[in-house]
N, C-alpha and C positions, 0 to 999 in steps of 0.2 A: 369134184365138188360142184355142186352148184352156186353159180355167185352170182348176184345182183349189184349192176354197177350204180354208184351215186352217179350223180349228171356230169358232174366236175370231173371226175374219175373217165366216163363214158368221152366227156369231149378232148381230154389229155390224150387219151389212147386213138382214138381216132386222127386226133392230129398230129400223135408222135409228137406230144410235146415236152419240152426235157422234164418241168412240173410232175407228170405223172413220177410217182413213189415207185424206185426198180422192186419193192416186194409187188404193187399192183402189177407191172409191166407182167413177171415172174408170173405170177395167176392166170393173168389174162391170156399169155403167150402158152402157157402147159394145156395141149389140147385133149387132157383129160377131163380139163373141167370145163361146163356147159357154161357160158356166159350172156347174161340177160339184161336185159333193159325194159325199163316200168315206162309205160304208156303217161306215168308223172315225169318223168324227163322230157318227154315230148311234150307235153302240156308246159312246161317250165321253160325249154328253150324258146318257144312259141311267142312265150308272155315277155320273156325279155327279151327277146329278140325285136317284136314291138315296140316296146318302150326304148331301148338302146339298140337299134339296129349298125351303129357304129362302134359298138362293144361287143353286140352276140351277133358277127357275122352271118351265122347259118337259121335259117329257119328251119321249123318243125320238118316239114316236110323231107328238105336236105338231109336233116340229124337222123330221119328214120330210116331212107334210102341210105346213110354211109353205114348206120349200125345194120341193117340190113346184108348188104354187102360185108359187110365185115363179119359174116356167119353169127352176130346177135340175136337171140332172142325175144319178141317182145314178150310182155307181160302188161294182159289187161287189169284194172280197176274191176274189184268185183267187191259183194257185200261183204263176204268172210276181211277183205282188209278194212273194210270199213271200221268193222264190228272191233279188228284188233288195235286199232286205237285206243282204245281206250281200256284196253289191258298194257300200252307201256308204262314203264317204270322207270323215275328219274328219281334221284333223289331231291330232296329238297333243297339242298343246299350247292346245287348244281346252279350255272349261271341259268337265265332264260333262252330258253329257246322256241319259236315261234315259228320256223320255217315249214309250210303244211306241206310242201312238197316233200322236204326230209322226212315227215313226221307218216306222211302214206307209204313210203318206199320203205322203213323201218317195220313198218306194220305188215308190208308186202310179203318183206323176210321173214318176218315172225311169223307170218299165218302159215306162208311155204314151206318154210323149213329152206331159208337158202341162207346163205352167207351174203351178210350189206357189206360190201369194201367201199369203205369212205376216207378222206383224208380229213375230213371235218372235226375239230377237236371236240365242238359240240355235241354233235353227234354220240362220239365216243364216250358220253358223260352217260347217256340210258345205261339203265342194269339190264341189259336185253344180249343175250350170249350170241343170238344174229350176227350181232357187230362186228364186224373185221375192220378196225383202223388200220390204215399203211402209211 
């Protein structure tokens, strides 16, 4: 499978932290399947990393070099994810959800045809079959 990691997901596993979900661990460790990382998590650690550098240790830079090393692959921002934005599907009676960087990475999957493993509950509320919650 192809999977696309959320960011939260990407720095669990990276740091081996107990947080990360044993289904994520499980995906990430079977090295049949390809595991990727969206150029929006680097753009995301980046930006809080800035603003709380005493909360998000690593910066961009760091985050790309560990997923790097960690045989991840990137994934750029192109027009096709742009474009599928605005084909997701939420219902309406889902709480709000507002996070752009969640909301590009979601689109990533959907454009690519990968699997998004996220633990986010929000996340999990799209009607988008992308989603993998752990």
């Amino acid at each position: 499978m192809r999977l696309l990691l959320d960011t939260h997901i990407l720095l669990w596993a990276l740091t081996d932290d107990p947080l990360l979900p044993s289904a994520a661990r499980t995906l990430i460790l079977d090295e049949s399947n390809e595991i990727i990382y969206s150029v929006a998590s680097a753009w995301e650690v980046s930006i809080k990393h800035s603003l709380h550098p005493d909360r998000m240790k690593v910066g961009a830079s760091q985050f790309v070099e560990f997923c790097e090393e960690a045989g991840y692959e990137p994934l750029p921002l192109c027009n096709r994810h742009v474009a599928a934005l605005e084909t997701l599907r939420r219902p309406s009676t889902a709480p709000c959800h507002n996070d752009p960087f969640d909301r590009i990475m979601v689109a990533q999957a959907k454009a690519d045809n990968l699997l998004f493993v996220t633990h986010d509950a929000l996340i999990a509320r799209y009607e988008e079959p992308c989603i993998l919650p752990v």
